[in-house]
Every structure is written in C-alpha cells, then in structure tokens.
C-alpha positions as CSV (number, residue, x, y, z in Angstrom):
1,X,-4.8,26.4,65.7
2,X,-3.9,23.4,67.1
3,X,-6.6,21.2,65.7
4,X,-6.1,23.1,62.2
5,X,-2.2,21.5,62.0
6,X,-4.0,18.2,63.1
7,X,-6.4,18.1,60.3
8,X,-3.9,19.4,57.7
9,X,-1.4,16.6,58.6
10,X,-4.1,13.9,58.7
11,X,-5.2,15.0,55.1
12,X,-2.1,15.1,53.5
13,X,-1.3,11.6,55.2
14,X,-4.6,10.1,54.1
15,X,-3.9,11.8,50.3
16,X,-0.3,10.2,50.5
17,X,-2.1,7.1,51.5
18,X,-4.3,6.5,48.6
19,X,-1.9,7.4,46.0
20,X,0.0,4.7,47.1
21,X,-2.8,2.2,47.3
22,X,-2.8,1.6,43.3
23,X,-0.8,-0.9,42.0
24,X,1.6,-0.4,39.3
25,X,-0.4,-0.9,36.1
26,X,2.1,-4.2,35.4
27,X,-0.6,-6.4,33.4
28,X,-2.0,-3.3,31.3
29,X,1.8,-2.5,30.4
30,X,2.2,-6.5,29.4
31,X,-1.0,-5.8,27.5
32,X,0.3,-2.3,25.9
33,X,3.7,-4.4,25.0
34,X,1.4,-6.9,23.0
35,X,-0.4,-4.3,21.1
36,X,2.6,-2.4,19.9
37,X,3.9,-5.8,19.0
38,X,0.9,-6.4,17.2
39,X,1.0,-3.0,15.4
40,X,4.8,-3.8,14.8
41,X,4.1,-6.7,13.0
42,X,1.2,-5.4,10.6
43,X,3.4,-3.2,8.9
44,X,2.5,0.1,10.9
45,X,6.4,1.1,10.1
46,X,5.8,1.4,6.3
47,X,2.3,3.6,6.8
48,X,3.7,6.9,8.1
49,X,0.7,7.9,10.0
50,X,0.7,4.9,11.9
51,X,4.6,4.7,12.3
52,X,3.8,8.2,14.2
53,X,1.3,6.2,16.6
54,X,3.9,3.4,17.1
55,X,6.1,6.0,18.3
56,X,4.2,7.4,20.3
57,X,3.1,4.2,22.2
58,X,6.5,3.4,22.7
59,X,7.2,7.0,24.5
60,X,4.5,6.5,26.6
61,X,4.7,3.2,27.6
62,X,8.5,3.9,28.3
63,X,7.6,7.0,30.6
64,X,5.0,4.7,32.1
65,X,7.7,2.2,33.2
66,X,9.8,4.8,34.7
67,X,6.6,6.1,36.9
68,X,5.8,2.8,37.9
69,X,6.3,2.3,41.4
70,X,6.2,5.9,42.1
71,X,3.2,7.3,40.8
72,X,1.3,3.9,39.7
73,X,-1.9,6.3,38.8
74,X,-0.1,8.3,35.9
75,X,1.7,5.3,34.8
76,X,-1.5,3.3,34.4
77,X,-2.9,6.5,32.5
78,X,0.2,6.5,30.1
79,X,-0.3,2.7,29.5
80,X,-3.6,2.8,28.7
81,X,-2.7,5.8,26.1
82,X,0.0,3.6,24.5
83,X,-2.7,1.0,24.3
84,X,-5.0,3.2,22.6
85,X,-2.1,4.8,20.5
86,X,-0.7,0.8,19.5
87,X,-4.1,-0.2,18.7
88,X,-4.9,3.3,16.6
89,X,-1.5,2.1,14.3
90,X,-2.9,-1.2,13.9
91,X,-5.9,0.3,12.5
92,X,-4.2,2.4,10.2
93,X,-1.7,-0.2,9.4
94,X,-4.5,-2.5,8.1
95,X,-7.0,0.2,6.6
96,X,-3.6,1.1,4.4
97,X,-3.3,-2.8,3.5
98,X,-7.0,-3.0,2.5
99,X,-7.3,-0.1,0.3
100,X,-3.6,-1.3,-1.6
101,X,-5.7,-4.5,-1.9
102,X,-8.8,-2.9,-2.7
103,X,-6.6,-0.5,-5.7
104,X,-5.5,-3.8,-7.4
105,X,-8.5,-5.5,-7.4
106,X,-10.1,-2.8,-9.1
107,X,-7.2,-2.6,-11.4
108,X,-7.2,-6.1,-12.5
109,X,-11.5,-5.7,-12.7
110,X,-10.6,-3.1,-15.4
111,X,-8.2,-4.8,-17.1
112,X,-4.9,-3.3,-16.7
113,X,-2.1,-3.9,-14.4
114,X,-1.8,-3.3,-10.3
C-alpha cells in the first residue's frame, strides 16, 4: 500500500514537473502579434470573412497571454492558432484585393467602366 502512495506521489510530481518545463510561448506570441498586424494592415477589416479571422486571432492570442506563465503548453497552442487564424485573414484579405483587381481589368479589356 505503501509503495502504491509512493509511486502515485512521485508521478503526479514528475507530471507537475514537465508541465512546468515549457517556456511561455513569448517569441511565437511576438510572432502571432506581427501577423495580425500584418493582416490588419492588408485590409482584412473591410473583407468580412477575414475580419472573422482577425477576430479570432485576437481572442486567442489574448487568452494565450493570460495562460502564459501558468499553462505555457496551451498558451503556445493558442498562439500558434492565432498565427494560423492572422495568416488565414491575410490570405483572404489579398485574394479579395486580387480578384477587385482582376474584375476591373477585365472591365476595362471590355471596354466599359470598373
């Protein structure tokens, strides 16, 4: 019985051990901050399926800044979401662009107005 408390305490000290060992995610969330910066500044805010992303990257990363320090591995998973979601507007943001750009061209090719 004895050596069954032992080896339960020892696990759940080992367990608490190397949770703690990863460090908060504090250059991915720089990195993250950039990308939604990035996505920002394409015009993501006037293409609403990529205004959804921004907002989304912006929950996450802020739920990832309140984690840090206490759980470091969820916080690092919630940055690398907001990268994904940041990079996803920018995407959208600029295919948007592109086929506005792409609309006029064709428009003037044909002859009449954008």
């Amino acid at each position: 019985m004895r050596s069954k408390v032992l080896t339960s305490v020892v696990l759940v000290v080992a367990a608490t051990a190397c949770g703690s060992s990863v460090p908060p995610p504090n250059d991915q969330w720089a990195a993250a901050q950039a990308d939604l910066g990035r996505a920002e500044a394409s015009g993501a805010a006037s293409n609403p399926d990529a205004r959804l992303h921004v907002q989304l990257a912006q929950e996450d990363l802020a739920s990832a800044h309140r984690l840090m320090g206490r759980d470091n591995v969820r916080a690092t998973t919630l940055t690398q979401l907001a990268r994904a979601e940041a990079q996803l507007a920018s995407s959208l943001a600029a295919e948007s662009a592109a086929n506005d750009d792409a609309s006029k061209a064709a428009a003037e090719m044909q002859g009449g107005r954008p």
